[in-house]
DRENGU-11827 format. One record per residue: y, x negated, z negated of N, C-alpha, C in turn; chain. Coordinates in nm, 4 decimals, padded with zeros to 6 digits. Atoms other than C-alpha are relative to their C-alpha. Layout:
BEGIN
{r {Y; X; Z}; {Y; X; Z}; {Y; X; Z}; "A"}
...
This chain:
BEGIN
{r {-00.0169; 00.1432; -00.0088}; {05.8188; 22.3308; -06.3911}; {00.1238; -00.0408; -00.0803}; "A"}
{r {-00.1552; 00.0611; 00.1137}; {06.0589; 22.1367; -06.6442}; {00.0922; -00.1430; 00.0750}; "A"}
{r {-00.0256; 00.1432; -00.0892}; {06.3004; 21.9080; -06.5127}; {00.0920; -00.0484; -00.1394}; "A"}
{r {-00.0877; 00.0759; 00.1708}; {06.4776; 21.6388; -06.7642}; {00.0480; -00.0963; 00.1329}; "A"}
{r {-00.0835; 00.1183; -00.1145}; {06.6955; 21.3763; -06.6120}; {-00.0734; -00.1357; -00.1247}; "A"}
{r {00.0623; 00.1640; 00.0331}; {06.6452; 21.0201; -06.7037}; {-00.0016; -00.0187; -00.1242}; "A"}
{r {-00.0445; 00.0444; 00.1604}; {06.8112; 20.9857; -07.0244}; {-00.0773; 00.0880; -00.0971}; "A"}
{r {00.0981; -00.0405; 00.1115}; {06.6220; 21.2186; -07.2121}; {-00.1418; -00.0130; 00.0432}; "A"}
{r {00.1748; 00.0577; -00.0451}; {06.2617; 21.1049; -07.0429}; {00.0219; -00.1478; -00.0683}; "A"}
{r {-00.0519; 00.1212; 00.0774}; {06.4293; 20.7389; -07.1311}; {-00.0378; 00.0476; -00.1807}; "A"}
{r {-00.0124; -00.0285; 00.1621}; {06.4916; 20.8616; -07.4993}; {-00.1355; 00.0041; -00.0460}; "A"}
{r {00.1337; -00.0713; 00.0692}; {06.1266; 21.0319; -07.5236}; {-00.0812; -00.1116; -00.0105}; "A"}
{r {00.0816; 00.1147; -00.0019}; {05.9428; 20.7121; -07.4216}; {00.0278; -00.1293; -00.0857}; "A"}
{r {-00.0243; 00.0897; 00.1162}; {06.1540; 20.5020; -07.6297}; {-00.0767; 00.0420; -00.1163}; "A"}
{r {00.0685; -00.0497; 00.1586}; {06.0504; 20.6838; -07.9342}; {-00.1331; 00.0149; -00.0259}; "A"}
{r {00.1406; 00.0062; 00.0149}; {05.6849; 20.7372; -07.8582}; {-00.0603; -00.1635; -00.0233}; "A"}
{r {00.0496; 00.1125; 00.0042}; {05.6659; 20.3681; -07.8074}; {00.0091; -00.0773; -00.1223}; "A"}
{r {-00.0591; 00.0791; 00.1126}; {05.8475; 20.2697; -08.1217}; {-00.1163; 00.0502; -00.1267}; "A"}
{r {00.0807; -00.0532; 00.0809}; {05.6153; 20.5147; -08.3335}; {-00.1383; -00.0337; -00.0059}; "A"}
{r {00.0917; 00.0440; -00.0687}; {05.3247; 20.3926; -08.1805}; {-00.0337; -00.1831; -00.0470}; "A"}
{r {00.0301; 00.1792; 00.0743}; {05.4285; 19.9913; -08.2678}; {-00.0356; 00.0272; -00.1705}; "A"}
{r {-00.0198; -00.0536; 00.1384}; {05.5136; 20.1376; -08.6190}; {-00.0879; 00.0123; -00.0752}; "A"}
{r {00.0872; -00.0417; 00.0266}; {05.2102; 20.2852; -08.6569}; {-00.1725; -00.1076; 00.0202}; "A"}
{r {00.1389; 00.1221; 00.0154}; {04.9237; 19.9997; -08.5928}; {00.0164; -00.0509; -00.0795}; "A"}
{r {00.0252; 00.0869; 00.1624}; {04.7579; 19.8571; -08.8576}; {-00.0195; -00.1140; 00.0256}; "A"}
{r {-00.0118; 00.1559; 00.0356}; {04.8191; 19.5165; -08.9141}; {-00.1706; -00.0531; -00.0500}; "A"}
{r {00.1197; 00.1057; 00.0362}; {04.5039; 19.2292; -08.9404}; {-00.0072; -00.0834; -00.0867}; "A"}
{r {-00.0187; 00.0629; 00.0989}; {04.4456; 19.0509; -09.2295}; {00.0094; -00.1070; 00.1139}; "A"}
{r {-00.0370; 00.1858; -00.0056}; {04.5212; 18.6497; -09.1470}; {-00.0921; -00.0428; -00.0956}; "A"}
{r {00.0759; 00.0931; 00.0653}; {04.2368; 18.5571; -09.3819}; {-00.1378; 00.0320; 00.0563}; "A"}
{r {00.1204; -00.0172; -00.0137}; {03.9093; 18.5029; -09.2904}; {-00.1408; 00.0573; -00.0898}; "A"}
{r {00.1186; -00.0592; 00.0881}; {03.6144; 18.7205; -09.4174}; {-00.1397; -00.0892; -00.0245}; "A"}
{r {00.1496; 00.0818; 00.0582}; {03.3431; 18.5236; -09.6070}; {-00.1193; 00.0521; -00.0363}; "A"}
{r {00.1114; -00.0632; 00.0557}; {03.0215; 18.6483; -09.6224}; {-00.0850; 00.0309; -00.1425}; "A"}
{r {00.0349; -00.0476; 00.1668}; {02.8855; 18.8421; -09.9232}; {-00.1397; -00.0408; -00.0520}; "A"}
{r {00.0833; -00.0116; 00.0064}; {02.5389; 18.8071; -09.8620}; {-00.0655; -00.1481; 00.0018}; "A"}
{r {00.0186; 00.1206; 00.0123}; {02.4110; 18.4495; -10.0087}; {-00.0897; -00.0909; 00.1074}; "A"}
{r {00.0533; 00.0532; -00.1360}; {02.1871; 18.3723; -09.6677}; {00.0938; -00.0160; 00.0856}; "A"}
{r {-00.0808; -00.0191; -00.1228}; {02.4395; 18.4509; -09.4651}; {00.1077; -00.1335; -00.0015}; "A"}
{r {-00.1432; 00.1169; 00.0794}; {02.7303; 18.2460; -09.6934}; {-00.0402; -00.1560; 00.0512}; "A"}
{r {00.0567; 00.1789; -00.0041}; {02.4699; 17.9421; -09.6926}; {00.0235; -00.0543; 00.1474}; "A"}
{r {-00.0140; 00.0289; -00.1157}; {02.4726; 17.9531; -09.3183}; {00.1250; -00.0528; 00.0705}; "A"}
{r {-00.1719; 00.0020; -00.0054}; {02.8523; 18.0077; -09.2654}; {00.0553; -00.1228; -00.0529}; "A"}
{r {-00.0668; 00.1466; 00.0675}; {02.9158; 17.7137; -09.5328}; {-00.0469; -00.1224; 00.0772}; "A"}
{r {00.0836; 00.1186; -00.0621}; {02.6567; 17.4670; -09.3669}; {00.0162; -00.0412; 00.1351}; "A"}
{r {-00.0148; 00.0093; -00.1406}; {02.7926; 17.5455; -09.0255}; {00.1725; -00.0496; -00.0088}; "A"}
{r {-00.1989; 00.0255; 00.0474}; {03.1833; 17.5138; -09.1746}; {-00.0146; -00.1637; 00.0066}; "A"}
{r {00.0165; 00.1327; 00.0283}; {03.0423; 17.1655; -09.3124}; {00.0116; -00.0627; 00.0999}; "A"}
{r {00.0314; 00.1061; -00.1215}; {02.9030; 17.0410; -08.9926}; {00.1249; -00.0356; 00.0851}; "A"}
{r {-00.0870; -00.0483; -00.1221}; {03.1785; 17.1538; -08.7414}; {00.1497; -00.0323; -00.0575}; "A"}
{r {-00.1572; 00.0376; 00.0514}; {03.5163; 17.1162; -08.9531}; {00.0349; -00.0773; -00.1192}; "A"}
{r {-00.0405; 00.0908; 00.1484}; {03.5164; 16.9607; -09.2673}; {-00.0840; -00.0779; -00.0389}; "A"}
{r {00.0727; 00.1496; 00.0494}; {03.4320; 16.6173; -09.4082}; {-00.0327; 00.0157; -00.1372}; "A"}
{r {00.0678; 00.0006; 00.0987}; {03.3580; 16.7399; -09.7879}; {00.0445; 00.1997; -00.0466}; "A"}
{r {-00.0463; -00.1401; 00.0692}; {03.3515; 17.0858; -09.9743}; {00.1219; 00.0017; -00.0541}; "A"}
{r {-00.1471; -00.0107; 00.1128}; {03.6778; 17.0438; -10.1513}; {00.0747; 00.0237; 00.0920}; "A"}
{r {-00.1049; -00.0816; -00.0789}; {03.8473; 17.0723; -09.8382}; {-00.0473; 00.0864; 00.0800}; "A"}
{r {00.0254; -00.0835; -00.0374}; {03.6704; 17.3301; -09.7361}; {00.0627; 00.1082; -00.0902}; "A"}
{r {-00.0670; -00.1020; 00.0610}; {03.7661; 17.5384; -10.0094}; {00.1092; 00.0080; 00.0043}; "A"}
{r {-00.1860; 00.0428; 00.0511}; {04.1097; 17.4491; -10.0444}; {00.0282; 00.0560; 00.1359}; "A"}
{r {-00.1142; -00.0605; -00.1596}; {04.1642; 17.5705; -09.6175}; {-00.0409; 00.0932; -00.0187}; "A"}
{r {00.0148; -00.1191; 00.0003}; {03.9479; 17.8770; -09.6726}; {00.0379; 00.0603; -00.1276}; "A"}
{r {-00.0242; -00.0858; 00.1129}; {04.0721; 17.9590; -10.0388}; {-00.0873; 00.0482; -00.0410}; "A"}
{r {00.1370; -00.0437; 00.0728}; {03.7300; 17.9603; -10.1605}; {00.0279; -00.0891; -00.1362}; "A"}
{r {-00.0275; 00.0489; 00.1120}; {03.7041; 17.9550; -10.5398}; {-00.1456; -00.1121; -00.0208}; "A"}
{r {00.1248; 00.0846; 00.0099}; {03.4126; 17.6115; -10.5459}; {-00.0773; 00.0929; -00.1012}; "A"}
{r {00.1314; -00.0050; 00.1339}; {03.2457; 17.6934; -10.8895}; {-00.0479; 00.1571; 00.0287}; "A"}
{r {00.0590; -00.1293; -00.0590}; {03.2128; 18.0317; -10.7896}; {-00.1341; -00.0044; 00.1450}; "A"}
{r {00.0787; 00.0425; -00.1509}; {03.0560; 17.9294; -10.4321}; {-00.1248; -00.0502; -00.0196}; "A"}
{r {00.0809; 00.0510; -00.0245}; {02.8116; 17.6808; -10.5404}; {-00.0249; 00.0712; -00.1382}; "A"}
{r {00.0202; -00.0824; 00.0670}; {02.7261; 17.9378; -10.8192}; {-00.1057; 00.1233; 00.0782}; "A"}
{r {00.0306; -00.0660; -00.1226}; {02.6617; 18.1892; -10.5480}; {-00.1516; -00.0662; 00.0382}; "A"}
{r {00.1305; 00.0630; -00.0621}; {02.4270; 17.9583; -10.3564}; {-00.0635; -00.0314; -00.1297}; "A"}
{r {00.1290; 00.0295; 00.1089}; {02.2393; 17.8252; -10.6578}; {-00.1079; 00.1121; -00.0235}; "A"}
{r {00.0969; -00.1216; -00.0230}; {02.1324; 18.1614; -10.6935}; {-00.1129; 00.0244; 00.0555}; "A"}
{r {00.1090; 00.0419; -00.1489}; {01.9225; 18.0889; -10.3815}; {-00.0570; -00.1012; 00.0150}; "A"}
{r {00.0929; 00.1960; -00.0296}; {01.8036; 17.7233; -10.4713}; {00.0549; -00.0524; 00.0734}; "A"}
{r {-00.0783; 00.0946; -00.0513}; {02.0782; 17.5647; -10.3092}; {00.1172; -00.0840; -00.0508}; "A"}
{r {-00.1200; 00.0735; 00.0741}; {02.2996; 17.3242; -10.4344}; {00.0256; -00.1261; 00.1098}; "A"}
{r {-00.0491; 00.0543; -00.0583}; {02.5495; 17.0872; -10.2807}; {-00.0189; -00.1737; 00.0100}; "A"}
{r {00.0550; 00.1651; 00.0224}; {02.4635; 16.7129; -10.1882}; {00.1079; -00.0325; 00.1278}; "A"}
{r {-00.1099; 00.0771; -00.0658}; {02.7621; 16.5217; -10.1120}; {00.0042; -00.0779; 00.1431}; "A"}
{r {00.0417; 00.0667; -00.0944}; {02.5869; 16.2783; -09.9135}; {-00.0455; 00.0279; 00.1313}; "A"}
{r {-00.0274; -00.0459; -00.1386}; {02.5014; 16.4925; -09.6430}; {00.1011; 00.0912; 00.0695}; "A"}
{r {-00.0662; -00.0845; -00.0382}; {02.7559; 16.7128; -09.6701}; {-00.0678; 00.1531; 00.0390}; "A"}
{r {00.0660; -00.1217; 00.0285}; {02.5626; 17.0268; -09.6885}; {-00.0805; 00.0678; -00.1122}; "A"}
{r {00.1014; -00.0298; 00.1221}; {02.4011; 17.2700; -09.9159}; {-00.1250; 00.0076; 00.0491}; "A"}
{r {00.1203; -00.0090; -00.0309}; {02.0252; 17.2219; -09.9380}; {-00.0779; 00.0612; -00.1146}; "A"}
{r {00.1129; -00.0509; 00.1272}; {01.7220; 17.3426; -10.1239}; {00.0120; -00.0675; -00.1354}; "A"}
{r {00.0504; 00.1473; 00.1257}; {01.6238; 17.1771; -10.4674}; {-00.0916; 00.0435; 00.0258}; "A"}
């Protein structure tokens, strides 16, 4: 049986704990945008409804590059109509 007094049980737990914060991996802070152009269309059309009043400030809070985006969707026969604020078919 091992006996330790306080201060070095103290010491040991300090240091496991510190190595331990040290050691977790950090979370990005940006939100992941879907790759997959069904998925994106969904994600954007649900962004539209729920938080934002036009695409421009949608991109501009998520740091989406537009011409790229509605590039993306076109791909898929969707393009952006102001007036409802969502992307739809052509």
């Amino acid at each position: 049986m091992y006996r330790y007094d306080i201060s070095t049980w103290k010491s040991k737990l300090i240091s496991q704990t510190s190595t331990s914060i040290i050691n977790t991996p950090k979370r990005s802070k940006e939100m992941q945008i879907p790759k997959d152009p069904y998925i994106l269309l969904s994600f954007i059309n649900t962004k539209l409804r729920d938080e934002f009043h036009t695409l421009e400030d949608l991109c501009l809070s998520l740091n989406i590059d537009r011409k790229h985006l509605e590039k993306t969707l076109s791909s898929i026969d969707y393009t952006y109509v102001s007036s409802k604020n969502q992307f739809t078919s052509q």
